[in-house]
N, C-alpha and C positions, 0 to 999 in steps of 0.2 A: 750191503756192499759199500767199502770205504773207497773214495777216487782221490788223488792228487791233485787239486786244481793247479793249472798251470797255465799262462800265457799263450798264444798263439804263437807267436816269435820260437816259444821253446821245445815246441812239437818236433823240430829237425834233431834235436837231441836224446832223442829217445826211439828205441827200435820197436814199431810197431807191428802187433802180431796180431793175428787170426784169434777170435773173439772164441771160447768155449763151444757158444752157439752162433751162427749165422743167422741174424737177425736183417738183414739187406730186404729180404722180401715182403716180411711186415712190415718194415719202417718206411714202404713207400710214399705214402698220404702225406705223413711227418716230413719223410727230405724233398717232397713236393712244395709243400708249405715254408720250410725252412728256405728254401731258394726262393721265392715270393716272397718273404720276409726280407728277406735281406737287399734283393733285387729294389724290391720297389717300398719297402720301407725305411730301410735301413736298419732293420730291424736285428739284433743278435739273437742265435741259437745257443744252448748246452748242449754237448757233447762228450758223451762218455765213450771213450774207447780205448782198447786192449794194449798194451805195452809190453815187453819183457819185463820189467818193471813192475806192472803191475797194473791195473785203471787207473785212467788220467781223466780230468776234466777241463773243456774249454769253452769261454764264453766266447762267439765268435760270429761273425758273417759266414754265411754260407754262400758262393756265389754259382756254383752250379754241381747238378751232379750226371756223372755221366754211368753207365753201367755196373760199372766195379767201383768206381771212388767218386769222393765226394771233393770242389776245389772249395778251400778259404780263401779268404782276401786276402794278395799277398803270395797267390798260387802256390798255398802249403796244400798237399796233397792226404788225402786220409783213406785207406780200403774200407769200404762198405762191410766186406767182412769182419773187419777189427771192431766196428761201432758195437756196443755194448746198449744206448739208448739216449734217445734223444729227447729233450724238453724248451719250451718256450720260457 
């Protein structure tokens, strides 16, 4: 799979979509981890997720996640269903 990396600023420019598969229920441990990295390390996440466009990637803070989405710093919002896959 080829992704776009792209900024976190630039995520607002792009129409995100519902990922192929819903991957939310696996990826729990990860956006667990992801928010504790970010929280208390300051630590950045990869994030690969769905666009009309196509996959995108962002290196980024994760600072919490609630149910359905995921917030960056910066209260960029992202659906847990659109994530494609996450890495440290």
């Amino acid at each position: 799979m080829t992704s776009k990396m792209i900024q976190k600023e630039e995520i607002e420019n792009y129409l995100i979509v519902p990922a192929a598969e819903d991957k939310s229920a696996s990826l729990c441990k990860e956006l667990e981890y992801a928010v504790r990295l970010g929280n208390e390390y300051k630590g950045k996440t990869i994030i690969t997720f769905q666009s009309s466009e196509g996959p995108l990637t962002v290196e980024t803070t994760v600072w919490s996640v609630t149910e359905r989405n995921i917030q960056l710093k910066g209260g960029i919002i992202i659906p847990l269903s659109s994530i494609i896959m996450i890495s440290f």
